[in-house]
C-alpha positions as CSV (number, residue, x, y, z in Angstrom):
1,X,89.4,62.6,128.4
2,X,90.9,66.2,127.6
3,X,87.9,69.1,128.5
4,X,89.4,71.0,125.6
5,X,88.6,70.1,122.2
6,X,91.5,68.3,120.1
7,X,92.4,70.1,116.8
8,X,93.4,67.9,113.5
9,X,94.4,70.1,110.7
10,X,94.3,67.9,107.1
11,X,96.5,70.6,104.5
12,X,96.4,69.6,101.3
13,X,99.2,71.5,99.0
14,X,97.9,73.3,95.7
15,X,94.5,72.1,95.1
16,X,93.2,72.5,91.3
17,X,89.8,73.4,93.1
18,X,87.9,76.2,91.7
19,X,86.8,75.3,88.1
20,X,87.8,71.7,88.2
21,X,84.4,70.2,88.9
22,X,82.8,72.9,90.3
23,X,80.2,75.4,89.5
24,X,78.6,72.5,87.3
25,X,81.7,72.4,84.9
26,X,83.2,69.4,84.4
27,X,83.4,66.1,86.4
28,X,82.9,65.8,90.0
29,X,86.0,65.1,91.7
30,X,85.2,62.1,94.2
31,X,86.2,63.0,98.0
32,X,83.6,61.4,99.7
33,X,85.7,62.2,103.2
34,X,86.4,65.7,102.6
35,X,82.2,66.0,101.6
36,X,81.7,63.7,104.9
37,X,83.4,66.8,106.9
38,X,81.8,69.0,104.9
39,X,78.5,67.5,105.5
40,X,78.8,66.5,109.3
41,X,79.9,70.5,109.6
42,X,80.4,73.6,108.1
43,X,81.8,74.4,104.1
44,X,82.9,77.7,103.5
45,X,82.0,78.4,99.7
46,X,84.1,81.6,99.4
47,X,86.8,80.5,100.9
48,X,90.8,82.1,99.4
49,X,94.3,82.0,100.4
50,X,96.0,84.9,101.8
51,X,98.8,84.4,99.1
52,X,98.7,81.9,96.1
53,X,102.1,80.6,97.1
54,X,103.0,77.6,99.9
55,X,105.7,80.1,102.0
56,X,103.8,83.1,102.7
57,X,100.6,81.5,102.7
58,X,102.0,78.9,105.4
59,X,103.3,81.3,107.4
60,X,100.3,83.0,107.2
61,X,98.4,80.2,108.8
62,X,101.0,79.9,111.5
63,X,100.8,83.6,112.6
64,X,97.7,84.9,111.7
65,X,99.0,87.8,109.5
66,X,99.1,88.6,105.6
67,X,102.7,88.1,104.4
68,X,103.8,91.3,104.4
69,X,103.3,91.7,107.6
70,X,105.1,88.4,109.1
71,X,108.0,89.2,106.0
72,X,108.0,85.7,104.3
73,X,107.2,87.2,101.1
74,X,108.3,84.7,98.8
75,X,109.6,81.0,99.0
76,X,112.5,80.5,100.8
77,X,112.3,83.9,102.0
78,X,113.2,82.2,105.2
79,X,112.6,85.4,107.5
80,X,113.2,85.6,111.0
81,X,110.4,84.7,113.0
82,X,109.6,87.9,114.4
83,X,105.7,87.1,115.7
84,X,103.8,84.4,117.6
85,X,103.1,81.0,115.9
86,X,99.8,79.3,117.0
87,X,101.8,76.4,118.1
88,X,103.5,78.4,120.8
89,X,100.6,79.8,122.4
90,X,98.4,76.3,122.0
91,X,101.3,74.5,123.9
92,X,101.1,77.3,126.7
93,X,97.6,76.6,126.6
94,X,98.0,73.2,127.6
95,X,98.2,71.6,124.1
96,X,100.8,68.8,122.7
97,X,101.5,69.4,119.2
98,X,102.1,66.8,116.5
99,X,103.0,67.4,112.6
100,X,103.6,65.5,110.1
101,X,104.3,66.4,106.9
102,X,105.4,69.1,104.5
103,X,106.6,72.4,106.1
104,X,108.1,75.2,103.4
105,X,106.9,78.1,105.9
106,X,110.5,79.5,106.0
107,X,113.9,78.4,107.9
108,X,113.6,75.4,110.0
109,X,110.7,72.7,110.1
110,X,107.7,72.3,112.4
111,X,110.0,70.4,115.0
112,X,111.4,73.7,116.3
113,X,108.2,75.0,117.4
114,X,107.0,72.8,119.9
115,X,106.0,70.2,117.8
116,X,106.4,66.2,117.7
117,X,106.7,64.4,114.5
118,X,107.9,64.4,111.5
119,X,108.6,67.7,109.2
120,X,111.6,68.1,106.8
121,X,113.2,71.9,105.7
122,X,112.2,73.9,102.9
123,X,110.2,72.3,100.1
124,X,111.4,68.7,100.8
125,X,110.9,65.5,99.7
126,X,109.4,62.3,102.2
127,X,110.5,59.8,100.0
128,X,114.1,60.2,100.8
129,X,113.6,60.5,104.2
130,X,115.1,57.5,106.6
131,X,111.2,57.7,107.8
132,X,109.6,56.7,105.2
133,X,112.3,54.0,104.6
134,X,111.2,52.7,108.1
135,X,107.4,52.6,106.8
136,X,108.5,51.1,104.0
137,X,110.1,48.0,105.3
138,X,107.2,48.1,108.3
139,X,104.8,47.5,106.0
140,X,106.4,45.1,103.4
141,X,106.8,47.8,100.7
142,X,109.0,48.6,97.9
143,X,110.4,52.5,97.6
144,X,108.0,54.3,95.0
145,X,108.1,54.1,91.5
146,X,105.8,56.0,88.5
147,X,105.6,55.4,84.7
148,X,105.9,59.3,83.4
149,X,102.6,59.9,81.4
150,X,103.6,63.9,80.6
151,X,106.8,65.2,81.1
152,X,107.0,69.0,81.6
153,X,110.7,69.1,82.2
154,X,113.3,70.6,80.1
155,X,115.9,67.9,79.8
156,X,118.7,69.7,78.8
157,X,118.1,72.7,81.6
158,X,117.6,70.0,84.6
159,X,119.5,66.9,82.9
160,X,117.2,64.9,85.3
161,X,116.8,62.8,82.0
162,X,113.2,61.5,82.4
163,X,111.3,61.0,79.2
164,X,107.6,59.6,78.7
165,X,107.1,56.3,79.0
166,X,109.8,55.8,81.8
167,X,109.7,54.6,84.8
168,X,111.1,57.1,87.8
169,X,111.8,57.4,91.3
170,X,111.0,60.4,93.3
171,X,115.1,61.3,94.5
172,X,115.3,65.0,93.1
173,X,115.6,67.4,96.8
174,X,112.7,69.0,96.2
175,X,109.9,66.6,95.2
176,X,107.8,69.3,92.6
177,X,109.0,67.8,89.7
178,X,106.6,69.1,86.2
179,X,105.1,65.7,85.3
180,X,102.0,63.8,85.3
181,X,102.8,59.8,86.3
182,X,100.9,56.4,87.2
183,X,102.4,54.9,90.1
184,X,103.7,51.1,89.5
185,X,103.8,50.8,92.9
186,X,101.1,49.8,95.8
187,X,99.1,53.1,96.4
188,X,99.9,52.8,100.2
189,X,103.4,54.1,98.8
190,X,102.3,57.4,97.8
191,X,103.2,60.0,100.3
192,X,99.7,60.5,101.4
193,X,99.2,57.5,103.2
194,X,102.6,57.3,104.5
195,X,101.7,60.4,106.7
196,X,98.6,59.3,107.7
197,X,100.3,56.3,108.8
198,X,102.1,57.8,111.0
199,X,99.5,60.0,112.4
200,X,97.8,57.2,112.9
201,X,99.9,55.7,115.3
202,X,100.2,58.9,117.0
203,X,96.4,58.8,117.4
204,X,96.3,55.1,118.9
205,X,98.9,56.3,121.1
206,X,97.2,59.2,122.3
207,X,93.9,56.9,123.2
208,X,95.4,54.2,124.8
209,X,96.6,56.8,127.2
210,X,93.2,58.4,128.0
211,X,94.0,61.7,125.7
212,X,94.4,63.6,129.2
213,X,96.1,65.9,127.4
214,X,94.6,68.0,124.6
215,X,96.0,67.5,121.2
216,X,96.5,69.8,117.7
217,X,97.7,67.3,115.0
218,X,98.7,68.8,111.3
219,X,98.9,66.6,108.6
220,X,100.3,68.5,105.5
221,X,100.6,66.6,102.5
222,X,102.5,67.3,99.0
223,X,100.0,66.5,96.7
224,X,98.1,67.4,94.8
225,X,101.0,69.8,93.8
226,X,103.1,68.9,91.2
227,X,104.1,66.0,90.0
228,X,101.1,64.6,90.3
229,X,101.1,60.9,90.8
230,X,98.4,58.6,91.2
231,X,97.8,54.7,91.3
232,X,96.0,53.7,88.6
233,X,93.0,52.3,90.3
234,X,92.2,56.1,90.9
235,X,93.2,57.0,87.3
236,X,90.4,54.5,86.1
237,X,88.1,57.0,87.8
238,X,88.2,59.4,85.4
239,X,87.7,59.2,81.9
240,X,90.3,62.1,80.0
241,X,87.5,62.3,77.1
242,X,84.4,63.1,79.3
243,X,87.0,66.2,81.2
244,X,84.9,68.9,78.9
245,X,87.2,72.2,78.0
246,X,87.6,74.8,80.7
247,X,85.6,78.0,79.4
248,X,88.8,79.7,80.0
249,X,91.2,77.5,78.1
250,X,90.7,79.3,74.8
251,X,92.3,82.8,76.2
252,X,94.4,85.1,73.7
253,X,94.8,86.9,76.5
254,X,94.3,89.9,75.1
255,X,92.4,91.7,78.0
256,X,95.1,90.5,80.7
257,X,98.2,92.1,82.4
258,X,101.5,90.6,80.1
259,X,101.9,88.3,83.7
260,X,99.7,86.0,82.0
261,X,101.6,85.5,79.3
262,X,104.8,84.2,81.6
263,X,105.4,80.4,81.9
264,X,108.2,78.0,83.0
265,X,108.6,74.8,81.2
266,X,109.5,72.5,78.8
267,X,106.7,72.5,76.0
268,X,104.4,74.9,77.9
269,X,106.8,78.5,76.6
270,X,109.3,79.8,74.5
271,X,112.0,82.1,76.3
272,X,109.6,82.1,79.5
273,X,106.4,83.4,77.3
274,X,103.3,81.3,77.6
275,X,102.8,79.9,73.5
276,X,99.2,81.4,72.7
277,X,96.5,80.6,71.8
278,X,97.7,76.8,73.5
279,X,101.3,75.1,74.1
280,X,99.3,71.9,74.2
281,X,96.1,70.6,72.6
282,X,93.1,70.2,75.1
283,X,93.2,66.0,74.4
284,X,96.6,66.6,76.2
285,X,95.4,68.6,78.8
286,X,92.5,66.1,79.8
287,X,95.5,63.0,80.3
288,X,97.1,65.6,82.8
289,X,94.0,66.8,84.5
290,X,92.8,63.2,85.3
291,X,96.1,62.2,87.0
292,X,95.4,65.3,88.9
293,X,91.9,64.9,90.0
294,X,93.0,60.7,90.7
295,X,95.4,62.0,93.5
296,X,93.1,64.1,94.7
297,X,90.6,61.2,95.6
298,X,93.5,59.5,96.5
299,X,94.7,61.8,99.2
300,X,90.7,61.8,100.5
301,X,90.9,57.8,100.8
302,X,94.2,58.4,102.8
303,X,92.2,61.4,105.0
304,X,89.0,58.9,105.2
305,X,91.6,56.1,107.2
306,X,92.6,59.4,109.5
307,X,88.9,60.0,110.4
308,X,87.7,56.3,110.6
309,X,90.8,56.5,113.2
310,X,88.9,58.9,115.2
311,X,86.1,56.8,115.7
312,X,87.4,53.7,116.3
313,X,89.7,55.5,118.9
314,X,86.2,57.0,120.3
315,X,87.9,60.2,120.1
316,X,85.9,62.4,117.3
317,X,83.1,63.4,119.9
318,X,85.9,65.7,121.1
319,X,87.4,66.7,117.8
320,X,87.5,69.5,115.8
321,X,88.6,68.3,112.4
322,X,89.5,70.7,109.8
323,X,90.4,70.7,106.2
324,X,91.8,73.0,103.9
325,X,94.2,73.7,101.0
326,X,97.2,76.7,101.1
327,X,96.5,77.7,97.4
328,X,95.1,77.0,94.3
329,X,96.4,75.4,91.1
330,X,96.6,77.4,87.6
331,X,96.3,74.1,85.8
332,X,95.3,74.2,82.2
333,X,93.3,78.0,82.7
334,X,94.0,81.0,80.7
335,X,95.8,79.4,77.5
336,X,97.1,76.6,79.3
337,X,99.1,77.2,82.2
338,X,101.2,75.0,84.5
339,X,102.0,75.5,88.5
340,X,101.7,79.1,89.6
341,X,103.1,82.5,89.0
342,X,102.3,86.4,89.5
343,X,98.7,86.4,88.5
344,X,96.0,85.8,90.8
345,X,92.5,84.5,89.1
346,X,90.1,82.6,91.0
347,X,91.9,78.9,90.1
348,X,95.0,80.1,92.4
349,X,93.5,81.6,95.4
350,X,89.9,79.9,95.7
351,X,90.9,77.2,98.1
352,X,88.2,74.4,100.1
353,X,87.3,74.7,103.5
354,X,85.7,72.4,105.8
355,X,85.5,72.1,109.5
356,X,83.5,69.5,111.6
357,X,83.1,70.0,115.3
358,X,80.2,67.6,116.6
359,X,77.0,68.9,118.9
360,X,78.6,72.4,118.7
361,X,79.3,73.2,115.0
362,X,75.8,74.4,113.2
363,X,75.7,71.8,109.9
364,X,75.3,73.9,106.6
365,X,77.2,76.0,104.1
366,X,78.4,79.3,105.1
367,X,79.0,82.1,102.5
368,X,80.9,84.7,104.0
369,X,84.2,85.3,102.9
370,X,86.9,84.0,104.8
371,X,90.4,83.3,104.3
372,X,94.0,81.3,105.8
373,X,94.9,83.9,107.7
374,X,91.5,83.5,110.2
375,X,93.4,79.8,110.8
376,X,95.8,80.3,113.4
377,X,93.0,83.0,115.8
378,X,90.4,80.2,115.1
379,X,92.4,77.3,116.2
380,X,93.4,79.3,119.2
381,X,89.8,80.3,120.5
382,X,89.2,76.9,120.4
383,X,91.9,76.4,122.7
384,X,90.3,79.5,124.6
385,X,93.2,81.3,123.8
386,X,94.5,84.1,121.7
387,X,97.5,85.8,120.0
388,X,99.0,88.6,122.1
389,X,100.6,90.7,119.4
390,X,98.2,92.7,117.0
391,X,97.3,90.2,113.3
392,X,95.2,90.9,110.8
393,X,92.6,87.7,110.5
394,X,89.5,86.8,112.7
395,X,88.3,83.5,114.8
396,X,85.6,81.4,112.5
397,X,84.5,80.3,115.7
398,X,81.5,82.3,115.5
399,X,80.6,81.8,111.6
400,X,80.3,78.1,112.4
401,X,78.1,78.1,115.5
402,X,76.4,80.3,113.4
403,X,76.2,83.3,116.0
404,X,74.8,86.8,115.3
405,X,77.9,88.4,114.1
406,X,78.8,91.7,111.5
407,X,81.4,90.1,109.4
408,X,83.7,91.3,106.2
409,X,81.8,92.4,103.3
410,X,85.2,92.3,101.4
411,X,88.3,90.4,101.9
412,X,92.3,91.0,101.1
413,X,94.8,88.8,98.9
414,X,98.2,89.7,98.2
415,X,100.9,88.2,96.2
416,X,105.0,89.5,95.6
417,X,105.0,86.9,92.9
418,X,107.0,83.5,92.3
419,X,109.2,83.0,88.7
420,X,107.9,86.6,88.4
421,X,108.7,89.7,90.9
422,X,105.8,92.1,91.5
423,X,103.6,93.5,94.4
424,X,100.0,92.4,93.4
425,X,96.8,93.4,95.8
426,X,93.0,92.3,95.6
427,X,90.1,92.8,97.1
428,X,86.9,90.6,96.2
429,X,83.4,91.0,97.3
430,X,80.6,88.3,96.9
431,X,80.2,89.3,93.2
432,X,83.3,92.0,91.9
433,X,87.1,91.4,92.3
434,X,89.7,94.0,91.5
435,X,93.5,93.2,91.2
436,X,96.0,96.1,91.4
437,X,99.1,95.0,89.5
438,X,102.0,97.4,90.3
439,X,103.4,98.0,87.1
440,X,100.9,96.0,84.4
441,X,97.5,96.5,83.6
442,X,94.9,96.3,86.6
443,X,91.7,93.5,86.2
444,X,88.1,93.9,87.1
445,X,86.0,91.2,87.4
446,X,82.0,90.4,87.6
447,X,82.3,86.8,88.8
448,X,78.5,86.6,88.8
449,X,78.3,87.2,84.8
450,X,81.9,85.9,84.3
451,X,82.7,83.6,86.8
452,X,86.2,82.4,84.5
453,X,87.3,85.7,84.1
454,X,87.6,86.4,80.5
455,X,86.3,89.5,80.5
456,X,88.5,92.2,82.5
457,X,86.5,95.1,83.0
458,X,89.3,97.3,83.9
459,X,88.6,100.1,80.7
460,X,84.8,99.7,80.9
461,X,83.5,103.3,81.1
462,X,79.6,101.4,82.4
463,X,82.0,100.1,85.7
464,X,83.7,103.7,86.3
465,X,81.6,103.6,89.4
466,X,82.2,100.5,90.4
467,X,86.2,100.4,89.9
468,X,86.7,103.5,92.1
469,X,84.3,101.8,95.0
470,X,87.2,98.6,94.6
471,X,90.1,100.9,94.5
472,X,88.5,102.1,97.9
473,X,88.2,99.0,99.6
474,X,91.5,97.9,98.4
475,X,92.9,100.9,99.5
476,X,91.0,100.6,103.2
477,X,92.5,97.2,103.5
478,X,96.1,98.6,102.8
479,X,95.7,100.9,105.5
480,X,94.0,98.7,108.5
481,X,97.2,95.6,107.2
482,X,99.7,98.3,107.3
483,X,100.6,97.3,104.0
484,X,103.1,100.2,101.8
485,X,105.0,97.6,100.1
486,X,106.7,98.5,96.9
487,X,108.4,96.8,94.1
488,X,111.7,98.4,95.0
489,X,111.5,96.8,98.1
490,X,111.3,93.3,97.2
491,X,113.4,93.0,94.3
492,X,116.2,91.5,96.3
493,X,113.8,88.5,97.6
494,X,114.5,85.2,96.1
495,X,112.5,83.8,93.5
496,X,113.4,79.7,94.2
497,X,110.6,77.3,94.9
């Protein structure tokens, strides 16, 4: 048995987290495997992205710097890799790396970096993959098929000709179509176990050969990004009448920069614009959220086989198991948005956190704020290792063997945008969150008193105090990243997903 500690990484991809069942709003959303981490370790309750967008906040992970430091800005930036990636300095630490799954952290995938497995370039899509043919006909299953509930999709702009009520198959090259679907297929089609299926075998591998070796395993899933798909077993979970209105639904928006008023897709806007007060009855809305929240247990059941795995393997002794999300998901907040954009409220960059590490870890919730860029140093301390070039985030390591340590009283998020350009900056402390929109009106929050942000506090002569004491941590941060980005400077970026 390895002396050092494996490391399994379960990445979940836009996670409608913050709002959706939480806080006591709304239904609980069951992931009793995720809780089972959760619960058997450490949950980080304030716990946000570096960047509300997969590229930059994947590279992120991988090099423990905010984006504009490692340059992948946007998606499909696809920037030279000009610093260290954690997997580089865990296999020179003695580590064999394994991935499987999504990648969309720039050029390349995860198999050019010292890693075994199976990762496919840019966005991608498994289910055209010759590998997931192979599991397919393994496991006596037919390719995977949907019935589209909600159809987001312009027809005439993407002629991809799917209308409600239809049944589909997921062949587009990017698999982020804007529907909501019930699979007519066995759920052991869905991407999520198809993964895990493969990790799986990795895992059995791995014992039956003593695990001499240390390990770090990724397993990145699509979901529960866009489209969502679940079986309908999970669906039945979740009655759409008992989802109650997000406080923030009803938003005219009035008090927000004009980037929440921007919107792709078909019966969401009109020329791009968000139609206010709703593009879509909140009856509608609850269909859509309960497909969501249905493949969100869904991918926790395929997790759960991962860590029963571990234990039948007698391997999760020596295991640290971590789980986490890259970003958040705008769904249905703020008059009804869809995906992501250039606005940053708590429903995009909140994202879960969880890590289990047995007779070492300290059990409990942990409230300081910590972010995806503390990933890649934690993962190497485990390793007893470390980054040689300068980054911005810190090892957990000590927050969950609950050590005596000063940590962050405030913590950095940046965003350069998606469909819309712009260099956006917050800071957020454990109550008051400013957002400096270059360009557009700025935001100040009290999440304590307003924890759905609908009142911006920007022009309130009673915060004056308060606003300048943000502006200064912001403006601290700016200086210890490094960060003098301006708009002029990333208009040139591209904007594709």
């Amino acid at each position: 048995m390895s002396k050092k500690p494996n490391i399994i990484l379960l990445f979940e991809d836009h996670k409608a987290y913050y709002g959706h069942g939480q806080m006591g709003h709304g239904p609980e959303i069951h992931k009793p495997n995720f809780e089972r981490v959760a619960k058997e370790g450490v949950e980080f309750t304030n716990s946000y992205t570096a960047s509300p967008l997969c590229g930059p906040a994947r590279r992120t992970l991988l090099t423990g710097l905010y984006p504009h430091n490692h340059g992948e800005i946007k998606n499909e930036s696809n920037e030279d890799y000009k610093d260290e990636l954690y997997f580089d300095k865990l296999a020179h630490a003695g580590y064999e790396n394994y991935y499987f799954g999504k990648w969309h952290a720039g050029r390349g995938t995860a198999l050019d970096f010292n890693c075994k497995g199976f990762s496919v370039p840019g966005y991608g899509n498994p289910y055209t993959t010759p590998e997931y043919k192979k599991y397919l006909k393994e496991n006596d299953l037919e390719y995977i098929q949907v019935r589209i509930k909600k159809n987001f999709i312009d027809p005439i702009s993407r002629n991809l000709g799917i209308k409600e009520g239809d049944l589909y198959s997921f062949k587009f090259p990017a698999y982020s179509e804007y529907v909501s679907s019930v699979m007519t297929t066995p759920k052991e089609t869905h991407e999520a176990f198809f993964l895990v299926s493969m990790a799986c075998d990795t895992l059995k591998k791995i014992a039956k050969e003593g695990n001499k070796q240390p390990f770090h395993m990724r397993i990145d899933f699509w979901g529960p990004h866009e489209p969502y798909v679940a079986s309908q077993e999970y669906i039945d979970m979740y009655d759409p009448e008992k989802i109650p209105q997000h406080p923030n639904f009803i938003d005219h928006l009035d008090s927000k920069p004009e980037l929440y008023k921007k919107q792709n897709g078909y019966l969401l806007s009109k020329d791009k614009q968000l139609i206010l007060p709703n593009p879509l009855p909140w009856e509608e809305w609850q269909k859509v959220l309960a497909v969501n929240y249905a493949e969100q247990t869904l991918i926790d059941e395929a997790g759960g086989i991962l860590l029963n795995t571990l234990d039948e393997l007698g391997l999760t002794d020596n295991t640290v198991v971590i789980w986490a999300a890259d970003h958040g998901d705008a769904l249905a907040c703020h008059g009804g948005h869809f995906d992501k954009d250039a606005y940053m409220p708590q429903e995009l960059i909140r994202v879960p956190l969880a890590m289990r590490y047995p007779d070492l870890f300290e059990p409990g919730p942990c409230e300081n704020l910590v972010s995806n860029v503390d990933y890649g140093p934690t993962f190497l301390d485990i390793a007893e290792t470390s980054f040689d070039n300068p980054i911005d985030g810190k090892s957990l390591l000590p927050l969950c063997t609950k050590a005596d340590i000063d940590w962050r009283e405030d913590l950095f998020v940046e965003t350069h945008g998606h469909f819309t350009t712009i260099v956006g900056r917050l800071v957020i402390t454990d109550r008051y969150k400013y957002i400096y929109n270059e360009g557009y009106m700025d935001e100040l929050y009290d999440l304590k008193n307003d924890p759905w942000e609908l009142q911006n506090l920007i022009n309130k002569n009673d915060y004056k105090d308060m606003l300048e004491d943000m502006k200064n941590r912001l403006k601290k941060w700016r200086e210890k990243t490094g960060d003098n980005v301006e708009f002029s400077m990333i208009r040139g970026k591209k904007l594709e997903r």
